[in-house]
N, C-alpha and C positions, 0 to 999 in steps of 0.2 A: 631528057634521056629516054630512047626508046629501047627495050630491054628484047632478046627471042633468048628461048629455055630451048635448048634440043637436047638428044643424047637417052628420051624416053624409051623402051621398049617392055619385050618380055624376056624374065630371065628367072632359072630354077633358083629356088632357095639356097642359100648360098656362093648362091654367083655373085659377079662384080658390072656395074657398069657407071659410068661418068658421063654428069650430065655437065652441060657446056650454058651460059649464058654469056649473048655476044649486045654489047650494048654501044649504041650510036648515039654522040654528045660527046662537046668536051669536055665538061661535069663529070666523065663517070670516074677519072683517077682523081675525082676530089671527093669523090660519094663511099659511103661502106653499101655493103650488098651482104642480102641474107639471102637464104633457101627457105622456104614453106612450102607445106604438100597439105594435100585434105582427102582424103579418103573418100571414098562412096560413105553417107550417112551422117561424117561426123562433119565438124567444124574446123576450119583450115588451122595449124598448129606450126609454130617456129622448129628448125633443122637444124639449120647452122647460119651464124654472119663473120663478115670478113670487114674489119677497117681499111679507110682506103688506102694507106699502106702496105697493108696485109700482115702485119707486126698480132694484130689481136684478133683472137680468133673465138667464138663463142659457140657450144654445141649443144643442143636438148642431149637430155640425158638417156634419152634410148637410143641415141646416137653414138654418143662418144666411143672410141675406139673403133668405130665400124666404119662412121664417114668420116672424109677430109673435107674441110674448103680449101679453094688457093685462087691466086688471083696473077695476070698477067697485065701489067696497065699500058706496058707498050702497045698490046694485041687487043686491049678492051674487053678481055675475057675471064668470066669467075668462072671457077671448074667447084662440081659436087663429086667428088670418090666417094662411088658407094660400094664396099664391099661388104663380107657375111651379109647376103642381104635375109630377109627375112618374111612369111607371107603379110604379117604388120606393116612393113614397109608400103604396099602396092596403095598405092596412091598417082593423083597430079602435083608434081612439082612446078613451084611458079619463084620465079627468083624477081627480087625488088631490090629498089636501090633509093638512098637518101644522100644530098650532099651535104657535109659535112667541114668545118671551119678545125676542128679536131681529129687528130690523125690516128688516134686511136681508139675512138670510140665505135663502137656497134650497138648493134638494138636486138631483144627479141621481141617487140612489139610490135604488130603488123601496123598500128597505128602510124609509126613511125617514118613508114615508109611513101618517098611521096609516087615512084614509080614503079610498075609491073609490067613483068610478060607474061605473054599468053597460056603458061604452062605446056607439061609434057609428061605423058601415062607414062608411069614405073607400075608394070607388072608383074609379081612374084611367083609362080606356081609352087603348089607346094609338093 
């Protein structure tokens, strides 16, 4: 599975923008997919995962209510909704994906996952 993260830009604090991960392989409607971002200075940290059903949905907790995941399997496409965004948020988002024999399991451990893209700058001003 090879994985592209788009949909990065610059956006005021509490704006909204959706990032897109388009993944090539037949593997990817058998795989869950998470979001992770890493900040300038810190250590890369879990967002949100989607089973590869899209039935179970898992969020970090300074997320919830603010982002979505969703998942289209026909299109090969996992979407991040991110709105109230926040200057915390500004980071690189990298979306990964694992395949999976369970249809609704997810992970937030980066361990977990066997493939990456290249990520994509979310910028907040504040």
């Amino acid at each position: 599975v090879q994985l592209q993260a788009s949909g990065g830009g610059l956006v005021q604090a509490g704006g909204s923008l959706r990032l897109s991960c388009a993944a090539s392989g037949r593997t990817f409607s058998s795989s869950y997919v998470g979001w992770f971002r890493q900040a300038p200075g810190k250590e890369r940290e879990f967002v949100a995962a989607i089973s590869r059903g899209g039935t179970s949905l898992r969020y970090a907790d300074s997320v919830k209510g603010r982002f979505t995941i969703s998942r289209d399997n026909a299109k090969n496409l996992v979407y991040l909704q991110m709105n109230s965004l926040k200057p915390e948020d500004t980071a690189v988002y990298y979306c990964a994906a694992a395949p999976s024999g369970n249809y609704y399991y997810t992970s937030y451990t980066q361990e977990e996952y066997d493939y990456w893209g290249q990520g994509t700058l979310v910028t907040v001003s504040s």
